[in-house]
C-alpha positions in Angstrom: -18.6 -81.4 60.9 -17.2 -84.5 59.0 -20.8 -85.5 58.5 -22.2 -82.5 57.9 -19.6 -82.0 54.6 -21.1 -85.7 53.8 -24.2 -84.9 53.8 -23.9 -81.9 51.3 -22.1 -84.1 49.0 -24.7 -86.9 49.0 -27.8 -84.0 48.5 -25.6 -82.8 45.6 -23.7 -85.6 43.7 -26.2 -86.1 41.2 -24.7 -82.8 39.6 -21.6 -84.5 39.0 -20.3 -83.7 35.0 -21.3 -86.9 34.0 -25.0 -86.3 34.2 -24.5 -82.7 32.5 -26.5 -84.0 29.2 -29.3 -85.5 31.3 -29.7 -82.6 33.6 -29.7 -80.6 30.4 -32.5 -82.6 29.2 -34.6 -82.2 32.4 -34.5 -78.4 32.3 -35.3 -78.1 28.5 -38.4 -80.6 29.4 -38.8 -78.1 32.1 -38.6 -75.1 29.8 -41.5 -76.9 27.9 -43.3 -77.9 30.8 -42.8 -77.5 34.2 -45.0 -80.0 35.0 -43.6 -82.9 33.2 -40.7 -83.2 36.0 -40.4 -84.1 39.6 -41.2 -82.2 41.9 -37.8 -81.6 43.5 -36.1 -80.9 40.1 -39.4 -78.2 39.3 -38.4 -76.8 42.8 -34.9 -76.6 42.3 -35.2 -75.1 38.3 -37.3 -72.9 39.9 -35.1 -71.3 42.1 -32.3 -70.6 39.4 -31.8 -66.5 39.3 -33.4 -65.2 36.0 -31.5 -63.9 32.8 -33.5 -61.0 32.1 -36.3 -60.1 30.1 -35.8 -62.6 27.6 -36.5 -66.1 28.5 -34.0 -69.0 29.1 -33.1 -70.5 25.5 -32.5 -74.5 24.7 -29.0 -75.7 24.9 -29.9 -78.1 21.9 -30.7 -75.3 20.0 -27.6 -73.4 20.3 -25.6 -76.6 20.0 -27.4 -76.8 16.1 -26.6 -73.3 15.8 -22.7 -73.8 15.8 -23.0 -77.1 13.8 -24.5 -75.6 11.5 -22.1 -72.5 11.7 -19.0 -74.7 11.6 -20.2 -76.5 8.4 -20.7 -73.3 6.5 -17.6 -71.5 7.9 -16.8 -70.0 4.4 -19.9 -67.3 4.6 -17.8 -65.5 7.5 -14.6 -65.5 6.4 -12.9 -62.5 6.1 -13.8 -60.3 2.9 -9.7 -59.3 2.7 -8.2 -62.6 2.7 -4.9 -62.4 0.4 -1.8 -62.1 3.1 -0.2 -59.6 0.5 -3.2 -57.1 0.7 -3.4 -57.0 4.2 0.2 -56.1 4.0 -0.4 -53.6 1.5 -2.6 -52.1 4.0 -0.5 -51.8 6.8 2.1 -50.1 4.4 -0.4 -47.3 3.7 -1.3 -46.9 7.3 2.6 -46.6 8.2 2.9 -43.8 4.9 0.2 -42.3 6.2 2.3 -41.6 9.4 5.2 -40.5 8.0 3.4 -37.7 6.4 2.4 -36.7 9.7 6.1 -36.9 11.4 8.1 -35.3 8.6 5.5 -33.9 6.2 6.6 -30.7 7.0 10.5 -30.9 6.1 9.2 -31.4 2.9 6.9 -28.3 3.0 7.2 -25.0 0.7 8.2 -22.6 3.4 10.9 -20.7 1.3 9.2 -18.5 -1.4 12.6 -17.5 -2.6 14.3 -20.7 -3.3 17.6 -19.9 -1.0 16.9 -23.3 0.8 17.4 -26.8 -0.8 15.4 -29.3 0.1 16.3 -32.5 0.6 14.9 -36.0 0.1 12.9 -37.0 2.9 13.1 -40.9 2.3 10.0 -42.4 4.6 7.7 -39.9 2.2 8.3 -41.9 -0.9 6.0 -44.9 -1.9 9.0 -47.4 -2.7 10.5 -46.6 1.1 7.2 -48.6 1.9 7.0 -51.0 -0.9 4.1 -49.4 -2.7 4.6 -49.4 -6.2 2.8 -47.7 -9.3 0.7 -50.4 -9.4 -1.3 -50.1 -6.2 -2.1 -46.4 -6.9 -5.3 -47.7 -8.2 -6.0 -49.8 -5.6 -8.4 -48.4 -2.4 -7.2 -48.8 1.0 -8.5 -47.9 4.6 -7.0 -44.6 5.6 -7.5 -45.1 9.3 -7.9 -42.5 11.2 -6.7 -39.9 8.2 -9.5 -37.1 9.1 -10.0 -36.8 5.0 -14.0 -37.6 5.2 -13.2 -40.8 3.6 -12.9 -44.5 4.8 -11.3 -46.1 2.0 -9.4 -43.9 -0.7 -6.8 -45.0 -3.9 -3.6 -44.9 -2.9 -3.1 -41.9 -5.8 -5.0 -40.1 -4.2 -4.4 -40.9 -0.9 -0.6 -39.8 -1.7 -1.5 -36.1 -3.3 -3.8 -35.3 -0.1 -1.3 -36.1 2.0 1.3 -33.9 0.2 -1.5 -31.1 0.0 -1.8 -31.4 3.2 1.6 -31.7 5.2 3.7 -30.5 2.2 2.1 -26.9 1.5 3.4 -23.6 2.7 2.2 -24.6 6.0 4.3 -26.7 7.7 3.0 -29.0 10.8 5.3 -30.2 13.3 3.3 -32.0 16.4 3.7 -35.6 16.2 6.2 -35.4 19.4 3.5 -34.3 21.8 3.1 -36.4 24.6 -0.4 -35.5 24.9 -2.6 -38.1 22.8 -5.4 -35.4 23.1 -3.2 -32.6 21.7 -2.4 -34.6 18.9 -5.5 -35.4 18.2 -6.8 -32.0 18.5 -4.1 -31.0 15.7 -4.4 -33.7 13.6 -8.2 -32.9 13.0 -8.2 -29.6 12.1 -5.3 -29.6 10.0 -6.7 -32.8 7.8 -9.8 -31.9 7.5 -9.2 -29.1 5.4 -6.4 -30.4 3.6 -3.8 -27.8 5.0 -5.8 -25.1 3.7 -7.6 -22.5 6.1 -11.3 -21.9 4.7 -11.7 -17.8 5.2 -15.3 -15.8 4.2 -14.8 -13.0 1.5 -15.1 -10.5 4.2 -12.6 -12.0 6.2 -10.0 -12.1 2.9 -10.8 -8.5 2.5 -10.0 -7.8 5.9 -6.5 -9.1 5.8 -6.1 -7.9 2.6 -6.7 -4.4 3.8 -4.2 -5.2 7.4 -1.3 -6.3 5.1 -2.4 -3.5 2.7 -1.6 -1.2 5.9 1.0 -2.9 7.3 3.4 -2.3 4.0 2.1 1.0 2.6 3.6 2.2 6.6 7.1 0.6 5.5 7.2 2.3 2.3 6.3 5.5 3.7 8.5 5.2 6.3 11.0 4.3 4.0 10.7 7.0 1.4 10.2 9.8 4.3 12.8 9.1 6.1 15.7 7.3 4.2 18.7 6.0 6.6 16.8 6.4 9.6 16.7 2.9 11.8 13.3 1.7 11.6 13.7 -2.2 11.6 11.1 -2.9 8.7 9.0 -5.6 8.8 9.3 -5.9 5.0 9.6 -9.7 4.3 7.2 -10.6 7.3 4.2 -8.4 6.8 1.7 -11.2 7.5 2.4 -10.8 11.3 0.0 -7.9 11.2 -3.2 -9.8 10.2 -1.9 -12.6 11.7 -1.7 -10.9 15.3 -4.4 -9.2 15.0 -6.5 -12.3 14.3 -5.1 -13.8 17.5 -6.1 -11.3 19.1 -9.6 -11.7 18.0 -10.1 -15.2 17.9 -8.1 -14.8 21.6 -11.5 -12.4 23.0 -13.7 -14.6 21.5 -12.3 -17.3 23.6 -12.5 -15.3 26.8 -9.2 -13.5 27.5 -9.3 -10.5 28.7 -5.5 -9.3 28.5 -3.0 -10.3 25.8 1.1 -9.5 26.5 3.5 -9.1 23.8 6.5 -9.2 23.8 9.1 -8.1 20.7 12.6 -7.2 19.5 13.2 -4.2 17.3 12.2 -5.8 13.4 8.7 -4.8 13.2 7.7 -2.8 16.3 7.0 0.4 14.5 4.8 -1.6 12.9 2.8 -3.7 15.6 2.9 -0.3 17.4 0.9 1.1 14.6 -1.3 -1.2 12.8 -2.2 -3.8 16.1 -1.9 -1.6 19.1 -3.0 1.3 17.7 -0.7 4.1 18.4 -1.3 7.3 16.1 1.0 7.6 13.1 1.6 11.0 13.4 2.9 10.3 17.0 5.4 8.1 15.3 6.3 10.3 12.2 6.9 13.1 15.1 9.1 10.4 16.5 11.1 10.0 13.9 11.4 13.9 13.3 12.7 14.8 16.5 9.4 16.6 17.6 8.3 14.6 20.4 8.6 16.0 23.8 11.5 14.4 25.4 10.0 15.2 29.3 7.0 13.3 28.6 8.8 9.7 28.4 11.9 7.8 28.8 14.7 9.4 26.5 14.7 5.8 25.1 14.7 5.1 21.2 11.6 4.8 19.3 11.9 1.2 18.7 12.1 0.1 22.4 9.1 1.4 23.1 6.1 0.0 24.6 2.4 0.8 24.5 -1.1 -0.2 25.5 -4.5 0.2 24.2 -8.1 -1.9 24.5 -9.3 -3.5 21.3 -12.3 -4.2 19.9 -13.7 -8.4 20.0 -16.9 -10.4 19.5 -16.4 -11.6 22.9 -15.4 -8.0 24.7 -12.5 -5.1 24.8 -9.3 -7.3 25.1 -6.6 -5.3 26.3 -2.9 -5.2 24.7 0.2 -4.1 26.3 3.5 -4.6 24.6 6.3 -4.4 26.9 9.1 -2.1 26.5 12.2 -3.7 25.2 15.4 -4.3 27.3 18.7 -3.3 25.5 19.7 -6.6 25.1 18.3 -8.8 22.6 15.7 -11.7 24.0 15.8 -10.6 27.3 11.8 -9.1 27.1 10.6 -12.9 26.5 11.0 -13.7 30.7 9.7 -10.2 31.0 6.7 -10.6 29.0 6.0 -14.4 31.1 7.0 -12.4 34.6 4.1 -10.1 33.5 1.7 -12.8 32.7 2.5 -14.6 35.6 1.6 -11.8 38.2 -1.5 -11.0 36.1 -2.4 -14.8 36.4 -1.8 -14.5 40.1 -3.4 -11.1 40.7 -6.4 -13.1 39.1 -6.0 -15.7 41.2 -6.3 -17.9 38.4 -2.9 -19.3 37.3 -4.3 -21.6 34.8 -6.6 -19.4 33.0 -6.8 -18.5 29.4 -7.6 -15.1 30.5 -4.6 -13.8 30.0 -2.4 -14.5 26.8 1.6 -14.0 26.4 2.4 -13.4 22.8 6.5 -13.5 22.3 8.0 -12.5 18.7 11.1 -13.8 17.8 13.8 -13.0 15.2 15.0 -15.6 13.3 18.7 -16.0 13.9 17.9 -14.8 17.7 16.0 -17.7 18.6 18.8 -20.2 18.2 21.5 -17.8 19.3 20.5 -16.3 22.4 20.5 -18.6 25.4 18.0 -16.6 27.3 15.4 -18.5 25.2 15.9 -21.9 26.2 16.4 -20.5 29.6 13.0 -19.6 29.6 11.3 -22.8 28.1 13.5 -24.7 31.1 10.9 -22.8 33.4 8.1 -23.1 31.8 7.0 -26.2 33.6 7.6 -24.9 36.9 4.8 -24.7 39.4 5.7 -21.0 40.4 5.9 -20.0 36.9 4.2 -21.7 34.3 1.6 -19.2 32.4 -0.6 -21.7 30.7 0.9 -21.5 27.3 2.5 -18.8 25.3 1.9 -18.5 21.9 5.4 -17.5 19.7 6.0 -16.4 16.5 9.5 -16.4 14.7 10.0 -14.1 12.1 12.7 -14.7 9.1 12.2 -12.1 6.3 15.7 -13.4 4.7 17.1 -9.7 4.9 18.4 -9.2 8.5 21.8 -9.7 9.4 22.4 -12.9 9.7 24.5 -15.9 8.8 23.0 -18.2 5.4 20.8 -20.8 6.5 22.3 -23.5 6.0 24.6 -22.6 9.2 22.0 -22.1 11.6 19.9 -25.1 11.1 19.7 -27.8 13.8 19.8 -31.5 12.4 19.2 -30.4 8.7 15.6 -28.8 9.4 14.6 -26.0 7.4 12.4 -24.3 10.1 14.4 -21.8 12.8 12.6 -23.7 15.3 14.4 -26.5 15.3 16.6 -25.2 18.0 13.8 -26.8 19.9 15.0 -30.4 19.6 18.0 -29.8 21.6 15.2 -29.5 24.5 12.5 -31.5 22.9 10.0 -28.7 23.3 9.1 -25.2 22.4 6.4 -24.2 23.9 5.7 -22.3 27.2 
């Protein structure tokens, strides 16, 4: 064995390092012409595995190449070479994502000016060291989905307030999901905030919100003092359901579930599900006939009907409200959740839970956050469910300021004592 190991150590020491340069030599006299070495070297270049369908390239020349690369370094240096730039740019970058974590406690979500804002400090310039002076100055806007590379920090600034600063407020930056993120971050940036609607499609809401408060007024002037629970204050629930809905069929579901308190279900009943007016107005005469449903009040009741999408009939049902305020949000998910199973398809979008909130309910009633506890659970997580909190500013209810959680202006921000609001 002993002389076996010597023998492969004789047949190969003249590939020790120290003949590297002539061994280089002999293959690039060998690349030339393989006849102009010996035999055993041809036999051995020979046998070396090919690189591909370029051939083999000197040594020597690729040695010049650097040389000559090394002597001429300053044609590839970098085209930002001033430190205080390159600082300047990760400031920009880092304002950039403050806009998206707390652009929207600076957003205009109070028409009426009961709220005072306060100074979000990471949104200002100066918090970042970015003076007057750079606002003429362009800088890469990373992955900002503006349609832009580079933009002036001027401008950069007043997109980013149009954007997470209007009267739409995005909150999403404490997603886990990078992909979710993402997915937000696109299609809110890329239009600057600002949802791009057809003239048909303006004069379609137009005409649900035109709906939605010529039924409170009537209602209002027909029957004064009678408990109807307007929706005055929050009328855009109707076109924005209804566009849900639509966008929802589209999408492939087949059944949406909603679920309500009393503000406004006169009104969903009506203008979204469909229910005849005059059923209603009978309602509130005393005309209906009391053996054909539940002796309950008008404003607890449910309904269902099919409506009308590009992608098929999607069919609504609104539950019928327990007494006590909240509780139809586990009802409305209990529903879903046998539907999903009945379907045998628990993860589906084909069926969509829809649960509308009050304002000062939402934070107050514990049933809520009951709810979200379970939403990850195996045996009863539905997929998603989409809700909606309304604040009109004329319930009853306590001012603002008391029912805000860390100083945020949105009646959401409940949420953050669970870290999550979403089902």
């Amino acid at each position: 064995m002993q002389n076996g190991a010597m023998k492969a150590w004789l047949d190969s020491s003249y590939l020790s390092g120290s003949n590297q340069s002539w061994i280089e030599q002999l293959y690039e006299d060998f690349l030339t012409d393989p006849d102009s070495v010996d035999a055993n070297w041809r036999s051995m270049f020979q046998q070396l595995p090919g690189t591909g369908v370029k051939p083999d390239q000197f040594h020597s020349k690729t040695r010049d190449y650097f040389r000559r690369l090394a002597k001429d370094a300053s044609r590839y240096t970098s085209s930002i070479s001033d430190p205080d730039t390159n600082v300047k740019q990760v400031k920009v970058l880092q304002l950039i994502n403050a806009y998206r974590f707390r652009g929207h406690q600076h957003a205009n979500l109070d028409p009426l000016g009961l709220w005072k804002q306060e100074r979000v400090a990471d949104l200002d310039p100066a918090y970042h060291d970015l003076t007057e002076a750079d606002f003429q100055e362009s800088y890469n806007v990373g992955s900002f989905a503006i349609g832009k590379d580079t933009m002036k920090l001027g401008e950069l600034i007043a997109a980013l307030k149009q954007t997470y600063c209007g009267s739409i407020g995005a909150e999403y930056m404490h997603i886990t999901s990078t992909e979710e993120k993402r997915w937000i971050q696109q299609r809110i940036e890329s239009v600057a905030g600002k949802a791009s609607f057809t003239p048909e499609e303006k004069k379609r809401f137009l005409s649900e919100l035109t709906a939605a408060e010529g039924l409170e007024r009537y209602l209002g002037a027909k029957f004064p003092g009678a408990k109807r629970f307007s929706l005055e204050g929050g009328d855009a629930l109707i076109p924005m359901l209804k566009e849900m809905i639509r966008h929802a069929g589209k999408s492939g579901t087949r059944e949406v579930v909603l679920g309500m308190a009393h503000r406004g279900r006169l009104n969903v009943l009506v203008n979204v599900l469909g229910k005849k007016p005059q059923d209603l107005f009978d309602e509130f005469a005393g005309k209906h006939k009391e053996h054909l449903g539940t002796g309950d009040v008008k404003y607890h009741m449910g309904f269902s009907s099919d409506m009308e999408t590009e992608g098929g009939l999607v069919h609504l049902a609104l539950a019928f409200n327990p007494s006590h305020l909240e509780i139809v949000s586990p009802v409305v998910i209990g529903s879903v959740r046998a539907r999903l199973d009945r379907l045998d398809e628990p993860s589906s979008n084909k069926v969509l839970p829809i649960t509308i909130h009050g304002d000062a309910a939402v934070t107050g009633q514990g049933v809520v956050q009951e709810t979200l506890n379970m939403s990850k659970a195996r045996g009863y997580e539905v997929g998603g469910t989409v809700r909606i909190v309304i604040n009109n500013q004329v319930a009853s209810r306590p001012l603002t300021r008391w029912m805000r959680a860390q100083r945020r202006t949105a009646p959401t921000s409940v949420k953050w004592c669970r870290r999550r609001f979403s089902t």
